[in-house]
C-alpha positions in Angstrom: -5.7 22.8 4.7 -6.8 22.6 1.0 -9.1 19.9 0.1 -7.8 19.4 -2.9 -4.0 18.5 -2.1 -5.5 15.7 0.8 -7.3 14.4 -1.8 -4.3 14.4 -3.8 -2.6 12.8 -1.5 -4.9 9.9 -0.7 -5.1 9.4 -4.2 -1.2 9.5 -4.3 -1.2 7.0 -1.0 -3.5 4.5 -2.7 -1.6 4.3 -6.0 1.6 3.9 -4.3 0.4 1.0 -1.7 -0.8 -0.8 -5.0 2.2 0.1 -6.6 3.7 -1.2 -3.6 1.5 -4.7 -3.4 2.3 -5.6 -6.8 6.3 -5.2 -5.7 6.1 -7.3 -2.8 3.8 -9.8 -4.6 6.6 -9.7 -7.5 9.1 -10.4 -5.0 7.6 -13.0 -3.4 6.7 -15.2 -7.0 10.6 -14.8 -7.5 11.7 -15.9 -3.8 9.0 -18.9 -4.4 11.6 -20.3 -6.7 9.1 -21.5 -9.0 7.4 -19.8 -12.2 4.4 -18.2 -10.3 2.9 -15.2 -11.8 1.8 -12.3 -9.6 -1.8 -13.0 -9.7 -0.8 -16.6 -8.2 0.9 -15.3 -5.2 -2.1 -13.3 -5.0 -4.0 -15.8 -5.4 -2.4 -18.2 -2.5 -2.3 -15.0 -0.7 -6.2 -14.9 -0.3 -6.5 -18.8 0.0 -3.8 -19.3 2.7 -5.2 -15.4 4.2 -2.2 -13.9 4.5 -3.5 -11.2 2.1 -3.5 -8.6 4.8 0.0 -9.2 5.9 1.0 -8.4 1.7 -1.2 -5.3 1.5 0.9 -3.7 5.0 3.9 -4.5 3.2 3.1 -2.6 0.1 2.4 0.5 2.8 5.8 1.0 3.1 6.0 2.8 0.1 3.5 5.3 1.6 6.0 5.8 4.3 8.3 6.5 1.4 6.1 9.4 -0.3 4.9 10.7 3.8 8.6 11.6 4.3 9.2 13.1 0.8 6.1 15.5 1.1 6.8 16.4 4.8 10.6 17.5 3.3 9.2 19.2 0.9 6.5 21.3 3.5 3.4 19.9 1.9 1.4 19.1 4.9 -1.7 18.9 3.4 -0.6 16.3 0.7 0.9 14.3 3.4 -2.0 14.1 5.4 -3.8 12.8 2.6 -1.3 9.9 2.4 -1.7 9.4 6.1 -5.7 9.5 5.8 -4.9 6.6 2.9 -2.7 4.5 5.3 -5.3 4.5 8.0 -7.7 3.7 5.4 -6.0 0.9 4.0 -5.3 -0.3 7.7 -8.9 -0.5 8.4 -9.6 -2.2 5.4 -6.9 -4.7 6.2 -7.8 -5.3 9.4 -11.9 -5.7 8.3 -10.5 -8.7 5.9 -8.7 -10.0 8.7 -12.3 -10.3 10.6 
């Protein structure tokens, strides 16, 4: 495998889980009902700890880009946005400690 497409892909797997968290915190300020901002729900996120549970949500976006580079027979790219998932995973579950 070439070390330069994994890293490519865990850089690619990082920006789309943020990518992803900034959705899902998006989505939740607008399901609030209220005028919250993004950094609010964040905010409450980290106060009422359910931080962790907003971060594997944005993953699913990662799922999104595993599948595209798998169809398109780059392995090593996708393995590099699997190596991102498991990172963010263990980060998740180290705040979750």
């Amino acid at each position: 495998m070439d070390k330069k497409s994994i890293i490519t892909g865990i850089i690619i797997g990082l920006v789309s889980n943020t990518i992803g968290l900034l959705i899902v915190g998006l989505l939740t300020a607008k399901m609030a009902g209220r005028s919250e901002s993004v950094l609010q729900v964040f905010e409450a996120a980290v106060l009422e700890n359910f931080i962790g549970k907003l971060i594997s949500l944005g993953a699913i976006l990662n799922l999104i880009c595993f599948f595209y580079f798998i169809r398109k027979q780059k392995d090593s790219h996708a393995a590099g946005i699997l190596i991102a998932t498991i990172l963010i995973a263990v980060g998740t579950f180290i705040t979750k400690l």
